[in-house]
C-alpha positions as a printed NumPy array, in Angstrom:
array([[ 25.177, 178.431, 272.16 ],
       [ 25.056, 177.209, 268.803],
       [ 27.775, 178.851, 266.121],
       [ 26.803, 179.242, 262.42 ],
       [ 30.062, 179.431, 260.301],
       [ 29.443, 180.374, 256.798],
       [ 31.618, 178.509, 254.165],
       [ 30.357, 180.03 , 251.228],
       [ 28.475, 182.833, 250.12 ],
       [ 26.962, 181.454, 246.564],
       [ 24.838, 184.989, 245.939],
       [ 23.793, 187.856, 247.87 ],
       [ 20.831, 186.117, 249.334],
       [ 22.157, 182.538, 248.957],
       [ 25.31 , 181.21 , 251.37 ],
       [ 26.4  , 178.039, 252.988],
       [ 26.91 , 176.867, 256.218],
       [ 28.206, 173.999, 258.244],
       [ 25.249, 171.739, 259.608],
       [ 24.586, 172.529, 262.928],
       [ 23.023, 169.143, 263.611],
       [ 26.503, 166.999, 263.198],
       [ 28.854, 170.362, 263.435],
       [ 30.134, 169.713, 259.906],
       [ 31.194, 165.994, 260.8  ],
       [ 28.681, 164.879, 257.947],
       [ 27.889, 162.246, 260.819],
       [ 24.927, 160.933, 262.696],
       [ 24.91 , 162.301, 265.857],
       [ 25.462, 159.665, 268.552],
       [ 23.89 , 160.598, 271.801],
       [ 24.52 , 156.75 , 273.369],
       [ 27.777, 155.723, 273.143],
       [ 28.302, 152.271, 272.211],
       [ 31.235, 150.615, 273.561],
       [ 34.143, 149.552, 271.002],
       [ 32.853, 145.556, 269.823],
       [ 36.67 , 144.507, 269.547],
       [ 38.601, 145.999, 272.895],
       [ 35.085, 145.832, 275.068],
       [ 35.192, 149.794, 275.42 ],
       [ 39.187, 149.588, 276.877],
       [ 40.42 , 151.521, 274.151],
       [ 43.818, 148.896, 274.776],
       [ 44.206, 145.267, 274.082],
       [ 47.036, 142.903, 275.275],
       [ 49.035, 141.428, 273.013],
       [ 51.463, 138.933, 273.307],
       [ 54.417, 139.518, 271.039],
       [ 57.666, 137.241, 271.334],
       [ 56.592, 136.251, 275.128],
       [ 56.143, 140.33 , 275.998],
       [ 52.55 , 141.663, 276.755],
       [ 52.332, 145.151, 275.564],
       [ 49.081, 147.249, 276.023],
       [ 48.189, 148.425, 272.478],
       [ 45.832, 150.975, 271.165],
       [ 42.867, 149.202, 269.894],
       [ 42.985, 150.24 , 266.016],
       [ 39.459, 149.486, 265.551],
       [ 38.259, 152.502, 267.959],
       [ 41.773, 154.724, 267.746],
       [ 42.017, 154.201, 271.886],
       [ 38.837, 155.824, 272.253],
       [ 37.012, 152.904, 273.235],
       [ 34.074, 153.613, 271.9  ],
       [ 32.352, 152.193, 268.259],
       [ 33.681, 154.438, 266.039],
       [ 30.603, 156.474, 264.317],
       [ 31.564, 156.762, 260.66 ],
       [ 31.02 , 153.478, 260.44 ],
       [ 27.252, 154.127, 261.35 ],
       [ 24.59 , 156.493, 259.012],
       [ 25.1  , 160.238, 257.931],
       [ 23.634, 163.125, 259.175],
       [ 20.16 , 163.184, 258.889],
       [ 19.779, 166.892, 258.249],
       [ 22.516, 167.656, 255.889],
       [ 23.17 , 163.759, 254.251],
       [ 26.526, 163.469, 255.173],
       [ 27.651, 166.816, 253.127],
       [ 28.476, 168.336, 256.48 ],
       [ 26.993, 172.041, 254.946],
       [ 23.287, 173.295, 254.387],
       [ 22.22 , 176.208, 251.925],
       [ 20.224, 178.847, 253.323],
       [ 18.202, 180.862, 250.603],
       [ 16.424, 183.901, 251.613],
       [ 17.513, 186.663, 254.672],
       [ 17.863, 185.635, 258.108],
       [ 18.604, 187.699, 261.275],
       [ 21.147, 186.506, 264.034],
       [ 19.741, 187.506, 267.524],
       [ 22.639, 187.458, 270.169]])
């Protein structure tokens, strides 16, 4: 079920809502995930500090482990704004 969440209404007939391509992330949806280039899709790497071996979060992917997508293109549909305007009357069927 998709949600439409108005952010602003501009005039009677004229509002704005978040995208409901990228959810309001302004971001390319990724539908293959592409694992993190630096930890190999670990989300950890293995450092040695002062002869210790800690597991760290990978900083490049936040511990995700998974190519971070901002990094990639905007949202097609909205351009990276995140929001659309709608102009005109529309009718929500439940």
């Amino acid at each position: 079920m998709t949600t439409i969440t108005i952010i602003e209404h501009v005039s009677p007939n004229r509002v704005v809502v978040r995208c409901a391509h990228c959810q309001g992330t302004g971001i390319k949806p990724t539908y293959r995930e592409t694992p993190c280039p630096v930890c190999g899709g670990r989300g950890v790497l293995l450092l040695e500090i002062h002869g210790e071996l800690p597991l760290v979060a990978c900083a490049y992917c936040t511990g995700t482990g998974i190519k971070p997508t901002y990094r990639e293109t905007p949202c097609p549909q909205c351009g990276g704004a995140g929001t659309q305007p709608i102009v005109g009357t529309a009718t929500i069927v439940t």
